[in-house]
SEMAR-911534 format. One record per atom (N, C-alpha, C, O, CB): x, y, z; residue in one letter. Coordinates in steps of 0.001 Angstrom, whole numbers, plus 500000, padded with zeros to 6 digits. Glycine has a CB too. Layout:
// residues N
XYZA;...
This chain:
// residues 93
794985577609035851X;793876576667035897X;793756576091037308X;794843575698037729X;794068575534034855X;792860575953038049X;792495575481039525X;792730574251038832X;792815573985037633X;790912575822040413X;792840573368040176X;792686571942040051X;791774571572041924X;791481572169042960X;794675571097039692X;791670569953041184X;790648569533042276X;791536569728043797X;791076570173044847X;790084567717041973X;792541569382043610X;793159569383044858X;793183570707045374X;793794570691046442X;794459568837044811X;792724572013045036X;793097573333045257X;791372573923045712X;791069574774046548X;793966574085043680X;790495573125044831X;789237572728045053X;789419571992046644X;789341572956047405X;788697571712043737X;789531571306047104X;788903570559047795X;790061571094049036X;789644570779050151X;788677568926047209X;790945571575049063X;791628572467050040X;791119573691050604X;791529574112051685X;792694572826049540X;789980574455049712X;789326575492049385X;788311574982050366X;787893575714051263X;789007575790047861X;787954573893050235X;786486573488050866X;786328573163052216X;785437573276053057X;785935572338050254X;787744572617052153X;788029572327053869X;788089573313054838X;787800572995055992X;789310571730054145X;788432574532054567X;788476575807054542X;787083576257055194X;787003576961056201X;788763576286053128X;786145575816054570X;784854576211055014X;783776575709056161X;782761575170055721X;784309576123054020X;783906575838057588X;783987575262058703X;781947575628059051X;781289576665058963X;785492576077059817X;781615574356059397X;779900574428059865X;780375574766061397X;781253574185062035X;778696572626059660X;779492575949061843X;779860576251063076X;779220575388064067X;779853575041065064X;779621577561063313X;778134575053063891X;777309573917064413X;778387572389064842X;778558571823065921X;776076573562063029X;778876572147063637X;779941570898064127X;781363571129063953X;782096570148063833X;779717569549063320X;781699571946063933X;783179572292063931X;783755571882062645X;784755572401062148X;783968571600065095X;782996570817062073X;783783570223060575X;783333570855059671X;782217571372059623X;783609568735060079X;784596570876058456X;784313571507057164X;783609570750056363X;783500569531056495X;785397571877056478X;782850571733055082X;781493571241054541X;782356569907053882X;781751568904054262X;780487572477053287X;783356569569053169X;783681569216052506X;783815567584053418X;783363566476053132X;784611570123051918X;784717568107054700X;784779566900055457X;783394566002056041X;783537564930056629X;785579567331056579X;782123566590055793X;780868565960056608X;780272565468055394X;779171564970055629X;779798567039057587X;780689565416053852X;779919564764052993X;778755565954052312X;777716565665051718X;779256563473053849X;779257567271052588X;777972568020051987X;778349568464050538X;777863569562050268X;777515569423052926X;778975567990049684X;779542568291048845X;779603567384047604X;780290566419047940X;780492568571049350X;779237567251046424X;778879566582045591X;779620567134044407X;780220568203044521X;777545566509045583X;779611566465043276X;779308566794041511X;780384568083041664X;779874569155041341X;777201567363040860X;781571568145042036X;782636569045041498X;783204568980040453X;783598567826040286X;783504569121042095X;783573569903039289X;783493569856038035X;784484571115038092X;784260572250038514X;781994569871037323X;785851570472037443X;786847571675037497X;787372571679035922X;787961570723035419X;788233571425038745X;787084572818035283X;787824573355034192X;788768574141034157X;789481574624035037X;787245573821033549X;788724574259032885X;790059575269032759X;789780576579033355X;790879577003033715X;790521575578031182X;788845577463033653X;788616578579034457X;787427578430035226X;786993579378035881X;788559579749033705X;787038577665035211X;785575577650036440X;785472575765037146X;785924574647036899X;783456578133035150X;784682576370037987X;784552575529038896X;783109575342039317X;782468576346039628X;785365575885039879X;782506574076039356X;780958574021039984X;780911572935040904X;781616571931040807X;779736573765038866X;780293573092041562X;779817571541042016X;778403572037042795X;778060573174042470X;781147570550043269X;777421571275043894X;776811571045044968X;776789571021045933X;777654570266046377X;776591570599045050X;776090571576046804X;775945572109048474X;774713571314048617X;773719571522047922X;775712574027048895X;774824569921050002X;773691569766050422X;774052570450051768X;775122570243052342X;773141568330050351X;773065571295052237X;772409571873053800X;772361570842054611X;771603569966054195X;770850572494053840X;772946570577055740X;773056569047056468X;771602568946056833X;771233567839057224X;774188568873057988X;770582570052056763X;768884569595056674X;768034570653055974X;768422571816055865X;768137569411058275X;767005570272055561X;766500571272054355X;766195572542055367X;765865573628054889X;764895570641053319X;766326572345056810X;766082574327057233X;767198574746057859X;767080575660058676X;764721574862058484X;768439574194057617X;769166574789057966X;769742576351057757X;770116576957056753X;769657574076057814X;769611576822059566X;769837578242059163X;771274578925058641X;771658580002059095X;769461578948060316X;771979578217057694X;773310579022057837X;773591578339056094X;774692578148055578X;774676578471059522X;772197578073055453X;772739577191054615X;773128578716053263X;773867578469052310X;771396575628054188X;772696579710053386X;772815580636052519X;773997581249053037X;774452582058052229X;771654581465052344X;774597581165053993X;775870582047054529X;776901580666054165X;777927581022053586X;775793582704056585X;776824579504054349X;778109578621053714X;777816578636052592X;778814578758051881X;778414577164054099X;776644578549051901X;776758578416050201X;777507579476049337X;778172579398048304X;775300578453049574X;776973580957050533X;778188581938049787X;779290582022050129X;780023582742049450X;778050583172049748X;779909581254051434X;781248581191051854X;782114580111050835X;783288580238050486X;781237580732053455X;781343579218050538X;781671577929049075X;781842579153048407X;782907579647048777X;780220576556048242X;781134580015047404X;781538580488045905X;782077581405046391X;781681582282045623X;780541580846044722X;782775581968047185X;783981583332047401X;785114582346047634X;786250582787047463X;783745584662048990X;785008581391047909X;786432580293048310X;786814579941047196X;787897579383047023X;786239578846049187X;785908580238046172X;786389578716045215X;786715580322044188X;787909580327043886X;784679576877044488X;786293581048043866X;786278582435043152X;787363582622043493X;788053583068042576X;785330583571043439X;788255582393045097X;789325583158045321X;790786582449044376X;791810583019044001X;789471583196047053X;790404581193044235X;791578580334043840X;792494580590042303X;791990580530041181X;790921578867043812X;793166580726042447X;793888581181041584X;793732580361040369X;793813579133040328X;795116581294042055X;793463581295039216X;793021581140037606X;791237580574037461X;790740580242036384X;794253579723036785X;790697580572038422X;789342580516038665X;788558582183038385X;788583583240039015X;789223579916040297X;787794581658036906X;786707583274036738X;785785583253037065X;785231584306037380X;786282583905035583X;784954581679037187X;783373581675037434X;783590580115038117X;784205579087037832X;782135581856035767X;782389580773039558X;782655579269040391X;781323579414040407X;780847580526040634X;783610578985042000X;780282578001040100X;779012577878040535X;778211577025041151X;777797575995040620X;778551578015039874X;777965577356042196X;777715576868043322X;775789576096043356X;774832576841043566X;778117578267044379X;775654574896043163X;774223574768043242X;773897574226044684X;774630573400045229X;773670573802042080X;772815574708045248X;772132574348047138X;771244573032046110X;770937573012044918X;770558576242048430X;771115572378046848X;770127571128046693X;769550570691048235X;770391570630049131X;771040569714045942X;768190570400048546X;767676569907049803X;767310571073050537X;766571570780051476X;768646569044050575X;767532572144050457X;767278573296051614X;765396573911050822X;764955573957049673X;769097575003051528X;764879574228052050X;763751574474051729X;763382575774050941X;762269576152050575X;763180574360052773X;764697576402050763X;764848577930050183X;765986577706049171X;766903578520049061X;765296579214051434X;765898576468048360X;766986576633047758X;766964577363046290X;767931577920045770X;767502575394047746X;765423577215045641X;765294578156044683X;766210580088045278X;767153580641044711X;763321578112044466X;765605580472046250X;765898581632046344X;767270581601046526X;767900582632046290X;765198582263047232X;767970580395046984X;769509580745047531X;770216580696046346X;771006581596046061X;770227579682048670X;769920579245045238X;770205579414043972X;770665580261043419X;771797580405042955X;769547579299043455X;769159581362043439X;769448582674042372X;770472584094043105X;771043585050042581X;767616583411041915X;770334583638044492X;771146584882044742X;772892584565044526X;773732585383044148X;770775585402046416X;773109583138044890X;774432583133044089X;774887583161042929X;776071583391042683X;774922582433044239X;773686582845041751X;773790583271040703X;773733584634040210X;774133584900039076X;773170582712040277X;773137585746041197X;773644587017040712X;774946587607041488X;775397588732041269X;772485588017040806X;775374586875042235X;776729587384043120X;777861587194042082X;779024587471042379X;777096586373044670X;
């Protein structure tokens, strides 16, 4: 079973190249929800056009997928101007 602390180690992990800090450390990160095999939470894009917001949103659900006893991690974008489309492509990844 993941836990939050394995969660949020996971997240730190995930570095905005723009500011050197991880998503987790700049506040882009919301509504994490850890069960017994999955994991969800929220991605805000530090602005709705940010260009890299579909390459960290999928760098979030391969991080959190990687963690041990984790089957399904789901990742929701909120604020990005493409977040319907980014949505669905992590939902078919």
């Amino acid at each position: 079973m993941p836990t939050e602390e394995q969660v949020i180690e996971a997240l730190k992990g995930i570095i905005d190249p723009h500011t050197n800090m991880s998503v987790y450390d700049m506040g882009l990160i919301s509504e994490v929800t850890v069960t017994e095999d999955e994991v969800s939470l929220t991605f805000r894009p530090t602005s709705p056009f940010c260009p890299l917001g579909v390459h960290l949103a999928s760098n979030i659900k391969r991080s959190l997928i990687r963690i041990e006893g984790t089957k399904k991690a789901d990742v929701k974008v909120i604020g990005h101007v493409q977040e319907e489309m980014i949505n669905r492509e992590l939902a078919s990844s």
